[in-house]
DRENDRENTOR-567565 format. One record per residue (C-alpha): residue number from 0; residue in one letter; x, y, z. Coordinates in steps of 0.1 Angstrom, whole numbers, plus 2048, in hexadecimal, padded with zeros to 3 digits. Example, Ala and Ser with C-alpha at 12.3 -4.5 7.8 and 13.67 -1.06 7.14 Angstrom:
<nodes>
@n=0&res=a&X=87B&Y=7D3&Z=84E
@n=1&res=s&X=889&Y=7F5&Z=847
</nodes>
This chain:
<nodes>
@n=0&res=x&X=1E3&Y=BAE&Z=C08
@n=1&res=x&X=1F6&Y=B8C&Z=C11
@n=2&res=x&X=215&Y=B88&Z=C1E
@n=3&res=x&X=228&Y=B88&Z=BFD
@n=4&res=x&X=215&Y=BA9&Z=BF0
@n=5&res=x&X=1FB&Y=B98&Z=BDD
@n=6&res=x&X=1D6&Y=B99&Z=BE5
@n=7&res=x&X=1C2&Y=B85&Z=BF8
@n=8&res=x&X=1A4&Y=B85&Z=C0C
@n=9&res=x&X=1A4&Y=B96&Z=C2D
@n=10&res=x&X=1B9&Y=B87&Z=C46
@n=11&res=x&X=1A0&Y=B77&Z=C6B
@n=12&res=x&X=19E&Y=B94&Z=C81
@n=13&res=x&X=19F&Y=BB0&Z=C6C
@n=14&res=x&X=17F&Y=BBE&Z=C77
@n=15&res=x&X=186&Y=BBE&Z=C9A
@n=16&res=x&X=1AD&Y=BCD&Z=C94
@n=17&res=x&X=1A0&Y=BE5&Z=C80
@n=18&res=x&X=186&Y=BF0&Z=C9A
@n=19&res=x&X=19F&Y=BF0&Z=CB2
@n=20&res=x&X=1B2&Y=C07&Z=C9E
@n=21&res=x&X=19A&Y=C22&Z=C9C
@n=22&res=x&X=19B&Y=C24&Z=CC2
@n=23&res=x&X=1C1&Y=C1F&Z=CC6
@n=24&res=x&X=1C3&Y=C42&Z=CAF
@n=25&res=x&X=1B1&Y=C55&Z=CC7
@n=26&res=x&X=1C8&Y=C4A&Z=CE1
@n=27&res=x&X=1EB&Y=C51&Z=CD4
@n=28&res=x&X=1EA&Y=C75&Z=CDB
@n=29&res=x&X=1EA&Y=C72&Z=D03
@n=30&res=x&X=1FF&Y=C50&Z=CF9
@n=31&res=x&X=21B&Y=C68&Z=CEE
@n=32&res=x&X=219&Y=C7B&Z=D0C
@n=33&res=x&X=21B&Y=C60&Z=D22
@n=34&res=x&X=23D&Y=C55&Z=D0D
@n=35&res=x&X=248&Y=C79&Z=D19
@n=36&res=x&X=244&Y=C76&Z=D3B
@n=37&res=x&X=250&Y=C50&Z=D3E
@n=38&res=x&X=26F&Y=C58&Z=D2C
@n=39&res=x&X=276&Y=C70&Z=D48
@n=40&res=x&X=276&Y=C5C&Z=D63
@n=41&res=x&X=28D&Y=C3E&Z=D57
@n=42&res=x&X=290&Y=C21&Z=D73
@n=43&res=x&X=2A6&Y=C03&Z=D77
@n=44&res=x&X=298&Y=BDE&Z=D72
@n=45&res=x&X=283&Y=BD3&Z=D91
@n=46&res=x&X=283&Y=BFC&Z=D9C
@n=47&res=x&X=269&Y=C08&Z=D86
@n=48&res=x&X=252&Y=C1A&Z=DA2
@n=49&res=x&X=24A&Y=C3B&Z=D8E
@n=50&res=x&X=24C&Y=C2B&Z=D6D
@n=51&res=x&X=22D&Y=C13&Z=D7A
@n=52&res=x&X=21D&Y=C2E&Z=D87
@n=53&res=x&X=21A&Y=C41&Z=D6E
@n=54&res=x&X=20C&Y=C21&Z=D5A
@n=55&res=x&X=1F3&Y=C1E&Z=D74
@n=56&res=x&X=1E7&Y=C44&Z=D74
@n=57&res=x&X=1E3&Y=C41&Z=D4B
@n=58&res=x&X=1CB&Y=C23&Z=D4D
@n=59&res=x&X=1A4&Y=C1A&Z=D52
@n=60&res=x&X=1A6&Y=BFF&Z=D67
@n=61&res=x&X=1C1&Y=BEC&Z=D7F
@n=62&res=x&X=1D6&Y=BD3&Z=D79
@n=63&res=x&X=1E5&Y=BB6&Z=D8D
@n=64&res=x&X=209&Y=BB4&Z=D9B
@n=65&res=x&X=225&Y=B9C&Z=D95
@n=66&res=x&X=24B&Y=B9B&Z=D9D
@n=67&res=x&X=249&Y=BBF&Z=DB4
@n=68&res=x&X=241&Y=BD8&Z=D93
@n=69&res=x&X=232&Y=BC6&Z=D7D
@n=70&res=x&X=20E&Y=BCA&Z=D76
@n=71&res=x&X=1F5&Y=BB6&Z=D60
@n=72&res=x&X=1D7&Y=BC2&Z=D55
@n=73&res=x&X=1BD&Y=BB2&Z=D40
@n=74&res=x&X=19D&Y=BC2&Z=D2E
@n=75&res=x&X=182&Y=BAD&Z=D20
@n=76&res=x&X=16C&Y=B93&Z=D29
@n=77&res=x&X=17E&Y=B7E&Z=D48
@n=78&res=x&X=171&Y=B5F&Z=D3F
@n=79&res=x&X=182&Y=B5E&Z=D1E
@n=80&res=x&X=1A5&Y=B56&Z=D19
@n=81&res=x&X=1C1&Y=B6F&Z=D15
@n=82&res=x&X=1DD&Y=B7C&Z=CFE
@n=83&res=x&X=1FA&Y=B8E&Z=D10
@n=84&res=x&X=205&Y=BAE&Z=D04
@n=85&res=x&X=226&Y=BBA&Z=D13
@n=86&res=x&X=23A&Y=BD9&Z=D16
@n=87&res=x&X=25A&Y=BDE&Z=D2D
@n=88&res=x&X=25B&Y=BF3&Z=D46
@n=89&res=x&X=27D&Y=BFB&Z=D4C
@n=90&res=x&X=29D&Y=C12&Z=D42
@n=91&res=x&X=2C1&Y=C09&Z=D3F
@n=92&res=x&X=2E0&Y=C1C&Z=D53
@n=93&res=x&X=2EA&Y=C31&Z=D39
@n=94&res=x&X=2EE&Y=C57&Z=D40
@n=95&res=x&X=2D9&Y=C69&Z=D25
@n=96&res=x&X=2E4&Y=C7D&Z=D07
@n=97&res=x&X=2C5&Y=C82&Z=CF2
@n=98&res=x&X=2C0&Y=CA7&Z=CFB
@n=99&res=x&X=294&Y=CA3&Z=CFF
@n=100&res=x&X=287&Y=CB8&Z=D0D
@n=101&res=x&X=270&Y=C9F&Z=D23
@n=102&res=x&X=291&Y=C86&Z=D28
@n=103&res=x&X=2A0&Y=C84&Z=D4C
@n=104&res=x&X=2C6&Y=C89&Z=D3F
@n=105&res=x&X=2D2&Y=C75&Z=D5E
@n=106&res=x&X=2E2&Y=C54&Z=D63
@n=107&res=x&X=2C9&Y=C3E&Z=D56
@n=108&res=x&X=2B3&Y=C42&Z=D32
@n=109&res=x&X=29B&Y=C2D&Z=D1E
@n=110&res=x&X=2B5&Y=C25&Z=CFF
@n=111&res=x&X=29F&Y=C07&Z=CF5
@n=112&res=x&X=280&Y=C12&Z=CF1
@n=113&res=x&X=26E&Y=C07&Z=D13
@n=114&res=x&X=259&Y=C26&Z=D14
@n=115&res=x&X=24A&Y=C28&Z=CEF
@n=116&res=x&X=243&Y=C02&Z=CF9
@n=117&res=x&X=232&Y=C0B&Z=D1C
@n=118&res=x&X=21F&Y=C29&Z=D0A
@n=119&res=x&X=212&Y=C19&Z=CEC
@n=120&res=x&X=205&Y=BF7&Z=D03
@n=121&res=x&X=1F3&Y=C10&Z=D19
@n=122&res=x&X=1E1&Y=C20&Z=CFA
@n=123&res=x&X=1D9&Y=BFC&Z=CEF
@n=124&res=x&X=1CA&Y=BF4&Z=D0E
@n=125&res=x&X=1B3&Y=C16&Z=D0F
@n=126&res=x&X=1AB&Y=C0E&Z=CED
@n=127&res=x&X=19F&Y=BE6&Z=CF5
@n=128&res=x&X=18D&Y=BF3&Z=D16
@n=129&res=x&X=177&Y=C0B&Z=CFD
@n=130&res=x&X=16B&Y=BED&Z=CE8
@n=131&res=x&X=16E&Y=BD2&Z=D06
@n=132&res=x&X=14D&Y=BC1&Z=CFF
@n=133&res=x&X=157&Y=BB9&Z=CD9
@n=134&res=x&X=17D&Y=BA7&Z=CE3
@n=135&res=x&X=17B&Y=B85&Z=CDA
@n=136&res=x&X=197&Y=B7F&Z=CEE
@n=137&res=x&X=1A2&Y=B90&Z=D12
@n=138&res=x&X=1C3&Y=BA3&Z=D0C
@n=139&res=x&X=1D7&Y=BA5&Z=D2A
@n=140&res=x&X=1F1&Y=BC1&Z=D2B
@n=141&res=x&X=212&Y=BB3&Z=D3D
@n=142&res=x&X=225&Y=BD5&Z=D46
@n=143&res=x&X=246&Y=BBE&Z=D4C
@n=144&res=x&X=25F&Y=BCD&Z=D63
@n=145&res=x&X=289&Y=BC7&Z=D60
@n=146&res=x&X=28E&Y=BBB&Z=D39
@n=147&res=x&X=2B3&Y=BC6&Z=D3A
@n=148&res=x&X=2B9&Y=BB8&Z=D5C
@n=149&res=x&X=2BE&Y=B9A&Z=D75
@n=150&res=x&X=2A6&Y=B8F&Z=D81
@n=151&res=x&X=28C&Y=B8D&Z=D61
@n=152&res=x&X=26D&Y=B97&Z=D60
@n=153&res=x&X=262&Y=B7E&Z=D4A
@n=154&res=x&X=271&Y=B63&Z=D56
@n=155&res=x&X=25A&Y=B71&Z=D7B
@n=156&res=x&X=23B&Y=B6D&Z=D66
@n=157&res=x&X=23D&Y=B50&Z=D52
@n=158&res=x&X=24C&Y=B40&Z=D72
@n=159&res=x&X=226&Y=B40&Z=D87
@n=160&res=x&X=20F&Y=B28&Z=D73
@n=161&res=x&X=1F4&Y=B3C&Z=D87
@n=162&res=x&X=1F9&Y=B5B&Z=D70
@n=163&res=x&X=1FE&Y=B47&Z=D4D
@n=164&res=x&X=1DC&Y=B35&Z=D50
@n=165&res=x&X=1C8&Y=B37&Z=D33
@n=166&res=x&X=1E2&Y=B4D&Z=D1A
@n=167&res=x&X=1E0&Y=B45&Z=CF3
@n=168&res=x&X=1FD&Y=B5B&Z=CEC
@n=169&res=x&X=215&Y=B78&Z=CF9
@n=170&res=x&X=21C&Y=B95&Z=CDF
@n=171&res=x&X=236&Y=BAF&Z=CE2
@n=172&res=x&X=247&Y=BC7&Z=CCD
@n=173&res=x&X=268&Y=BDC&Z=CCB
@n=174&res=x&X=270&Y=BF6&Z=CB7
@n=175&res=x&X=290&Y=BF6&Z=CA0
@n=176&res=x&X=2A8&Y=C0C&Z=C92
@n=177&res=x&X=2B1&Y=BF5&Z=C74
@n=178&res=x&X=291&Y=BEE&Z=C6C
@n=179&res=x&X=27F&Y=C08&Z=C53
@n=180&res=x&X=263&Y=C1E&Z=C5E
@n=181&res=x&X=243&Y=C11&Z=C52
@n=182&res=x&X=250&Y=BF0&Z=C55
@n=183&res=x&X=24B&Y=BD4&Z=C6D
@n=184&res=x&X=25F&Y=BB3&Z=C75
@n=185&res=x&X=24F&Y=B93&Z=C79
@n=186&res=x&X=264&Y=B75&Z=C76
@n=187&res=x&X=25A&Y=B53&Z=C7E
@n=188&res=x&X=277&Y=B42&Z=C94
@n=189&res=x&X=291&Y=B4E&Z=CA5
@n=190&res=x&X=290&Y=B74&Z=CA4
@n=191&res=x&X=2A9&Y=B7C&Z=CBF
@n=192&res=x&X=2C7&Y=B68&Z=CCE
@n=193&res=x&X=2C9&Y=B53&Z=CF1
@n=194&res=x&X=2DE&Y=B6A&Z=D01
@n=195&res=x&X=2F7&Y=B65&Z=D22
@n=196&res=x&X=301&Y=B7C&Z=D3B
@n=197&res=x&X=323&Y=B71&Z=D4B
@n=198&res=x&X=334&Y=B81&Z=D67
@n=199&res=x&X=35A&Y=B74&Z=D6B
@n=200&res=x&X=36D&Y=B7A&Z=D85
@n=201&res=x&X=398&Y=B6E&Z=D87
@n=202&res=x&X=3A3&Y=B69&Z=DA7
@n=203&res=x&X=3CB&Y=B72&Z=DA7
@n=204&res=x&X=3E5&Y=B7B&Z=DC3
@n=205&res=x&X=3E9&Y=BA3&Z=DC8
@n=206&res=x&X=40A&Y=BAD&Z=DCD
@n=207&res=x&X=422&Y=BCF&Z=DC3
@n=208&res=x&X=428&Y=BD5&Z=D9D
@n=209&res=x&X=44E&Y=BD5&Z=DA5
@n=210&res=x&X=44E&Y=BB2&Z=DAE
@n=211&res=x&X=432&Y=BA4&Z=D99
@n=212&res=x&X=444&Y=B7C&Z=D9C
@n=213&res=x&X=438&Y=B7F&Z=DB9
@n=214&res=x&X=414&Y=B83&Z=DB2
@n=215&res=x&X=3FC&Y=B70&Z=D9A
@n=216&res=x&X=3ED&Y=B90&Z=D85
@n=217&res=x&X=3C6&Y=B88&Z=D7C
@n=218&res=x&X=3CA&Y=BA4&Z=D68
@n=219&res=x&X=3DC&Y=B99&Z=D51
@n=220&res=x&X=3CB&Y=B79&Z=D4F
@n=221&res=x&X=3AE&Y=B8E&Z=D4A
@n=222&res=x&X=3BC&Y=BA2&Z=D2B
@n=223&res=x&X=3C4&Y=B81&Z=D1A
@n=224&res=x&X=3A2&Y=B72&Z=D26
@n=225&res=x&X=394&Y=B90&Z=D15
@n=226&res=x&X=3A5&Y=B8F&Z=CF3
@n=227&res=x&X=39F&Y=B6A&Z=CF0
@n=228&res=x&X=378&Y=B6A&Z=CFF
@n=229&res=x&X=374&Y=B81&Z=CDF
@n=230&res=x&X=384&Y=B64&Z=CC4
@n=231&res=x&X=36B&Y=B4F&Z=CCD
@n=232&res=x&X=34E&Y=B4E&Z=CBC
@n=233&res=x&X=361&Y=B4D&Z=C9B
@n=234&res=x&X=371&Y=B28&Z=CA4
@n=235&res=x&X=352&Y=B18&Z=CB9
@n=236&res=x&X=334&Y=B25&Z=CA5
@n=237&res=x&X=32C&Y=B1A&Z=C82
@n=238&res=x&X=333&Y=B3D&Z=C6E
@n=239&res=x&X=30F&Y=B37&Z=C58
@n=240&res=x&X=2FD&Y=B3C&Z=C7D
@n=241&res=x&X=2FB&Y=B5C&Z=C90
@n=242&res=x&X=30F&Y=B61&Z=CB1
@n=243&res=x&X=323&Y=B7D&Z=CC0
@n=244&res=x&X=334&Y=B81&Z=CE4
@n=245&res=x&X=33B&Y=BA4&Z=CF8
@n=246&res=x&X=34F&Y=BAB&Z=D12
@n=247&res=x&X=33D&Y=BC8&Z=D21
@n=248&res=x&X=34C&Y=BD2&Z=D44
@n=249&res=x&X=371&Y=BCC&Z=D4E
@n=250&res=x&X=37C&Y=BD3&Z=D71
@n=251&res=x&X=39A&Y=BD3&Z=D84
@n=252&res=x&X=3B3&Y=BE7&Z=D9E
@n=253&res=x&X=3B4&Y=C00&Z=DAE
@n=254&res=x&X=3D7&Y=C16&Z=DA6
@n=255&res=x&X=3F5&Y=C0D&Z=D8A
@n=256&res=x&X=40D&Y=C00&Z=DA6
@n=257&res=x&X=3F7&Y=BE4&Z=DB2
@n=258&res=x&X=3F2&Y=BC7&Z=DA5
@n=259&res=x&X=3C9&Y=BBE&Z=DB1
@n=260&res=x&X=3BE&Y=B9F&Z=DC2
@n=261&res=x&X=39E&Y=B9C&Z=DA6
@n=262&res=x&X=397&Y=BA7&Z=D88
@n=263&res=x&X=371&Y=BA2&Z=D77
@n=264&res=x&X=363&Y=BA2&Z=D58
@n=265&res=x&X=33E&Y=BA5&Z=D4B
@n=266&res=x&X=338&Y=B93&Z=D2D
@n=267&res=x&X=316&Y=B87&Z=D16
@n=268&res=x&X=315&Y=B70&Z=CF9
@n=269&res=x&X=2F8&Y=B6A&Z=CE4
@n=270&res=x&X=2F0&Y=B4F&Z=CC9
@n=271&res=x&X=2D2&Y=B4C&Z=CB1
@n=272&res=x&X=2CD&Y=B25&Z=CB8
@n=273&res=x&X=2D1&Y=B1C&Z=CDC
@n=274&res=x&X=2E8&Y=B01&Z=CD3
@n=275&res=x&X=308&Y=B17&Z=CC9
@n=276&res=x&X=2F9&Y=B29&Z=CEA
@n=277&res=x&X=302&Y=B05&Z=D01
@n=278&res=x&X=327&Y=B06&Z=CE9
@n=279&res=x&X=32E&Y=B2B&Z=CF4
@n=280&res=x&X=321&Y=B25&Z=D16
@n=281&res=x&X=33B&Y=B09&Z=D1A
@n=282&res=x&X=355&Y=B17&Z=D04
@n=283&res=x&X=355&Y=B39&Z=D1B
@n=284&res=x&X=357&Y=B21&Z=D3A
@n=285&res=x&X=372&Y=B12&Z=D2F
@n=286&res=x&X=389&Y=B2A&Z=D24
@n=287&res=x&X=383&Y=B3F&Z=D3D
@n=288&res=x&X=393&Y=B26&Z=D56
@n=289&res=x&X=3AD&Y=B1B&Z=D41
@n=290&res=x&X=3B7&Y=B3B&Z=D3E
@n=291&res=x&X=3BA&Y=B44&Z=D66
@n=292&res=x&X=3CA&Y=B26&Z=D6A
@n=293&res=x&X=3E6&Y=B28&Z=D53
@n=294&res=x&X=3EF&Y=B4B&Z=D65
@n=295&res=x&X=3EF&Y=B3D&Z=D87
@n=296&res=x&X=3CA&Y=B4D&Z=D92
@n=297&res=x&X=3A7&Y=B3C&Z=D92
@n=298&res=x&X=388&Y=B43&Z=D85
@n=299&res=x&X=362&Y=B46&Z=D93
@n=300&res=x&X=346&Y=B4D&Z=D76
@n=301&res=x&X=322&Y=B54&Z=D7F
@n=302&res=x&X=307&Y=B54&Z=D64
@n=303&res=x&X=2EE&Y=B72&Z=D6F
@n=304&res=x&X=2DB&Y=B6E&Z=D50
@n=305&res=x&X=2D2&Y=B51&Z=D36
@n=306&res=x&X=2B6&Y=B5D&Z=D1F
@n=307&res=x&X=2A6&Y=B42&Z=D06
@n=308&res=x&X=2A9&Y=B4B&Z=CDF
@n=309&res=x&X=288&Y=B5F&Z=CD8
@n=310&res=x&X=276&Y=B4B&Z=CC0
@n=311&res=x&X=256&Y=B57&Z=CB0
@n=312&res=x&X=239&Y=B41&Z=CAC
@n=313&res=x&X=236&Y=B3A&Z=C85
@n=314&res=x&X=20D&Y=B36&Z=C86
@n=315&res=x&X=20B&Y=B58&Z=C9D
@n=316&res=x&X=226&Y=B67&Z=C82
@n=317&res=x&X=217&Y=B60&Z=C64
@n=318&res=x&X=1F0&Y=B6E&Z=C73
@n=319&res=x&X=209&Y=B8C&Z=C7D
@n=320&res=x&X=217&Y=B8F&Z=C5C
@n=321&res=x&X=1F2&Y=B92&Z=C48
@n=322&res=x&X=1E5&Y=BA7&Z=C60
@n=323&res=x&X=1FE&Y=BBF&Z=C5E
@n=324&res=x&X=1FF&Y=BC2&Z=C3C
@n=325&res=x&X=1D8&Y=BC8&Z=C3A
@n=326&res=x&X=1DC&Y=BE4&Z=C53
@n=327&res=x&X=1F9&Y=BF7&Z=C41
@n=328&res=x&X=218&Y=BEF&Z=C4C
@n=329&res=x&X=232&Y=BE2&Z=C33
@n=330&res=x&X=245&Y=BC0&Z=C3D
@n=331&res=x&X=26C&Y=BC8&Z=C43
@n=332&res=x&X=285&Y=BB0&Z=C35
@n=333&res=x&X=289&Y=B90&Z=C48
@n=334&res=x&X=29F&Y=B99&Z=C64
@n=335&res=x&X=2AB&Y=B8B&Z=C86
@n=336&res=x&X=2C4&Y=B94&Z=C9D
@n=337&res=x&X=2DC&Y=B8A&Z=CBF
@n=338&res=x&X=2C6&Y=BA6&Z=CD4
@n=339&res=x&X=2BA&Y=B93&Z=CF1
@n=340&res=x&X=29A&Y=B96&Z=CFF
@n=341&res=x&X=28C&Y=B88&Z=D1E
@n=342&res=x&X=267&Y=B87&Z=D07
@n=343&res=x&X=27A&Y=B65&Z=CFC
@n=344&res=x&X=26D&Y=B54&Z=D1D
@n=345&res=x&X=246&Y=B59&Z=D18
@n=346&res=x&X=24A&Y=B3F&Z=CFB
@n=347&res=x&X=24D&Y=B23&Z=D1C
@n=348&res=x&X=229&Y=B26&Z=D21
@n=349&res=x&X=217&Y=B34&Z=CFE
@n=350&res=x&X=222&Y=B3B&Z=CDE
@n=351&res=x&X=233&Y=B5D&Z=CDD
@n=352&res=x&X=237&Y=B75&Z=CBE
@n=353&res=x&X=251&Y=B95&Z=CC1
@n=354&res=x&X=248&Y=BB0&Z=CA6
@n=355&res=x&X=265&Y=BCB&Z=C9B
@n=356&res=x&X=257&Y=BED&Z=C96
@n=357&res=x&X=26F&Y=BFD&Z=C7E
@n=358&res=x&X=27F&Y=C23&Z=C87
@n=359&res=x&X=298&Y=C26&Z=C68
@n=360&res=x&X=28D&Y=C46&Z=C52
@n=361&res=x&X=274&Y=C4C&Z=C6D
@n=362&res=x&X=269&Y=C76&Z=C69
@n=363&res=x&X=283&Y=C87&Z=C87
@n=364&res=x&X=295&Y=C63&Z=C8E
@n=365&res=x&X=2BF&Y=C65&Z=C90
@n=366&res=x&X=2CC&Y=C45&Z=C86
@n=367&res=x&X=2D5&Y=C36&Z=CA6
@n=368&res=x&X=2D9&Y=C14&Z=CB6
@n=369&res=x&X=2C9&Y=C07&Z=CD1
@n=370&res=x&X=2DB&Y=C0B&Z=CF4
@n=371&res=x&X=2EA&Y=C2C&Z=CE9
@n=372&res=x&X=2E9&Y=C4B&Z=CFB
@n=373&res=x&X=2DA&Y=C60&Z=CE2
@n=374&res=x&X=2C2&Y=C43&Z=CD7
@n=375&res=x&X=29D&Y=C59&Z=CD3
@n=376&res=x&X=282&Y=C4A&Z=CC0
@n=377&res=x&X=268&Y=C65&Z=CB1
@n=378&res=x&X=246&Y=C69&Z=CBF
@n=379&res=x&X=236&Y=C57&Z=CA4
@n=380&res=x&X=244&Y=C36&Z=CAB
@n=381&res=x&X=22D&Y=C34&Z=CC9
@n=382&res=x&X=211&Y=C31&Z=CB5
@n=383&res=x&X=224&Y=C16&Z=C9E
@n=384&res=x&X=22B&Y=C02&Z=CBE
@n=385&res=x&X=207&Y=C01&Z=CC3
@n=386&res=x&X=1F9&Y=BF7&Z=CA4
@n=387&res=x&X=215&Y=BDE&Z=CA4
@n=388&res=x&X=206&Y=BD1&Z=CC9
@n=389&res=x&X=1E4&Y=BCE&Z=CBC
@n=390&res=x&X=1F1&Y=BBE&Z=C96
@n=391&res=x&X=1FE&Y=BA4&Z=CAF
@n=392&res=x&X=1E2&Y=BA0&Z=CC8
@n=393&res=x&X=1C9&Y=B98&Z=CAE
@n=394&res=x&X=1E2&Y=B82&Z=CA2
@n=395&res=x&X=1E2&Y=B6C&Z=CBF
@n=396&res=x&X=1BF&Y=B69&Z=CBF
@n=397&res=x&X=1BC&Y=B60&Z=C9C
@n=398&res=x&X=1D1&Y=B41&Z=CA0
@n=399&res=x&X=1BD&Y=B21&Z=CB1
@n=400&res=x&X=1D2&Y=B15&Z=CCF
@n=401&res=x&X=1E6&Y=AF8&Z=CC7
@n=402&res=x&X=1D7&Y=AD6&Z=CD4
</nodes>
């Protein structure tokens, strides 16, 4: 089948994927225990020791380290250029409320899907090490660590030219609540927003509530900072485009009869084209100060994080796109979101493809959103993820490297 559901002649590669299929089967079963055990020991960005270990202990040969937990780990001929294939390895600090039986119930859980990622890549990688010989193309297996934190892990890797030698592409994939099960989303372009992390801090004068003329209150300058951070991307971003702006994390005092020295705020904004990204960036900047200013404090903003748009490579897309619909899955309705992803920075040194792995109407799936406490994809979606990985890898060795 093509793209639009008509026939066609088979899309380049499908011998290989298919191939590689018939081993990747055989390995979802101790895949999906493996997604068990990782999901119990959920780890902080940059803190993933038992998480990496347990990586290590589930595959045939060793890998190479980058940016303290990250490993990469390549099968196939070494002379032959590479595809990476990345999973994340870490958790986010939110305390549990699934109720698996294998989940840690403490104060951090995977409630994005890190470990059907990190499973699913490790079956791909057993599976490719069976057929080795017969890869055209080396796939290397970048088990990234600290997606949802400062400092990136991508941004680590694509940062040493020594490690990006010779890549044709970088796959990835990320299961989805909105999308449907059976379904996968690959989009050319902009898939996923640039995304900002700001942390704001006003400086005021402290004083006692009883006398607060005598005091310059940040919270107060805060709470109206707040209300008006939240107006806008309705007034500095064109309402066809997509945008949005959180703020997260508020902070401030310590009793009700003191007014604080400080109060903080944790804010991100995201935008589909990096342009309304720069507009935001300055617009938040802005504001921010103006609004200190006019109630006597100051204002200090740090930017922790700043995350390109994740744009998919349209040749590496479209292979994606017949591939996937001569190995079964359905293509979902053209859809993009302001998620961030730190996958966006690979595109700085190959062209990069992120593939959605549908969840919605999945067998045992609750409809939950991503970064929620009782977030819990099913089993089964592990061995989505990895069909979805190895859709893509042969994908980016199907496409000729640009000139």
């Amino acid at each position: 089948m093509t793209t639009d559901g008509s026939s066609g002649p088979p899309s380049p590669g499908i011998d290989t994927l298919q191939k590689l299929l018939r081993f990747l089967d055989d390995e979802i079963p101790a895949a999906v225990e493996l997604r068990h055990r990782l999901h119990g020991v959920p780890e902080l960005g940059s803190q993933e020791h038992a998480t990496i270990a347990l990586v290590e202990g589930s595959l045939p040969l060793q890998g190479r380290s980058f940016a303290g937990t990250g490993r990469l780990v390549s099968v196939g001929d070494a002379a032959l250029d590479t595809v990476w294939v990345r999973a994340e390895l870490d958790a986010l600090a939110i305390r549990e409320r699934t109720g698996a039986s294998y989940a840690a119930m403490g104060e951090y859980m995977h409630a994005c899907g890190h470990d059907v990622h990190l499973a699913a890549l490790v079956a791909l990688v057993r599976a490719a090490h069976r057929m080795h010989d017969d890869l055209p193309t080396r796939l290397t297996a970048v088990f990234q660590p600290s997606e949802e934190r400062h400092p990136s892990g991508a941004l680590a890797l694509v940062s040493d030219p020594e490690l990006a030698v010779g890549v044709r592409a970088a796959i990835a994939a990320h299961v989805h609540p909105e999308l449907p099960w059976g379904a996968v989303g690959i989009e050319p372009g902009a898939v996923n927003a640039a995304a900002d992390a700001v942390h704001i801090v006003i400086k005021g004068v402290g004083g006692h509530a009883a006398y607060p003329h005598q005091a310059a209150d940040p919270v107060l300058a805060l709470a109206h900072l707040v209300v008006g951070l939240n107006g806008l991307v309705g007034r500095q971003v064109d309402p066809t485009r997509a945008a949005t702006l959180t703020v997260g994390c508020v902070q401030a005092g310590s009793t009700e009869n003191i007014i604080p020295d400080l109060a903080e705020a944790k804010v991100t904004f995201r935008a589909l084209d990096e342009r309304d990204q720069d507009r935001l960036r300055t617009a938040v900047t802005r504001m921010t100060t103006h609004v200190a200013d006019a109630h006597g404090c100051s204002a200090v903003l740090t930017f922790p994080k700043n995350e390109p748009a994740l744009v998919n490579d349209e040749r590496t897309a479209l292979a994606a796109r017949a591939l996937a619909a001569d190995t079964g899955f359905r293509l979902a309705p053209a859809w993009r979101s302001c998620g961030g992803d730190d996958f966006a920075h690979y595109r700085t040194v190959c062209p990069a493809l992120m593939i959605f792995v549908g969840l919605r109407g999945a067998p045992g799936f609750e409809p939950v959103p991503l970064h929620q406490s009782d977030f819990l994809p099913p089993d089964a979606a592990v061995a989505a993820a990895a069909k979805a990985l190895a859709v893509g890898y042969i994908a980016g060795i199907s496409v000729d490297p640009a000139p």
